[in-house]
Residue, then its C-alpha position, 0 to 999 in steps of 0.5 A: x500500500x505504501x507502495x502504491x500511495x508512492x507510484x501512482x498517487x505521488x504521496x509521500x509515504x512512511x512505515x511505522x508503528x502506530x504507537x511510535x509515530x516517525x512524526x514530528x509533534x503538530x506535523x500533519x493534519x489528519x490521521x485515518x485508520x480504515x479498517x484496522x484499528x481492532x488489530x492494533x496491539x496497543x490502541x490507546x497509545x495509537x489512538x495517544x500518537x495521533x493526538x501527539x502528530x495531528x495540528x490543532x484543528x486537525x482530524x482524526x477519522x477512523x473506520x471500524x467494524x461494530x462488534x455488536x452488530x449482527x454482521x460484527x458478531x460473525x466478524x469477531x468471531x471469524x477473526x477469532x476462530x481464524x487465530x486473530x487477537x482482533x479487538x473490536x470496540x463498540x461506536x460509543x466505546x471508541x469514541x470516548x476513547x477518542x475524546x479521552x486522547x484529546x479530541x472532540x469526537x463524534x459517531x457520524x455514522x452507523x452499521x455493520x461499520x461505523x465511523x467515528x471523527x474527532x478533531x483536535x481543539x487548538 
């Protein structure tokens, strides 16, 4: 994926733990995790990072499967069955994580996915 942000999208790219950002504080204005966010091994201190990296005003977005939704039931226990740790947090749950890593947050949508945005206060 790196990759490819690089070759045909032109982005610059970089690799790195989620919990230990290669970024300097204040550095960027949005941070997005799709899809991934259950399978961080430390998700606070990602969830710490982005507040540490984003500029004030800036987002964090991030786009996750809800675990007590029909369809998110058969997810987590899929993943489960198939060997994966995934942690799968309820819509409110990681918002108020994400209120508690510093930004003011929301549940913009709902579903078997759900999506939660916070921007960081200046």
């Amino acid at each position: 994926m790196l990759a490819r942000a690089r070759e045909r999208r032109g982005l610059a790219a970089v690799a790195g733990d989620a919990g230990r950002l290669p970024v300097r504080d204040g550095a960027v204005d949005a941070v997005t995790i799709v899809d991934a966010f259950h399978h961080l091994p430390d998700p606070d201190a990602a969830l710490a990072e982005a507040a540490r990296v984003i500029a004030p005003g800036g987002a964090l977005v991030i786009r996750e499967f809800d675990p007590d939704h029909p369809l998110g039931r058969l997810l987590v226990a899929g993943e489960h069955v198939i060997g994966m740790a995934s942690r799968f947090r309820p819509p409110d749950d990681l918002a108020a994580a994400v209120e508690d890593a510093g930004f003011e947050a929301a549940v913009v949508d709902r579903g078997f996915e759900y999506t939660i945005a916070g921007v960081k206060p200046p």
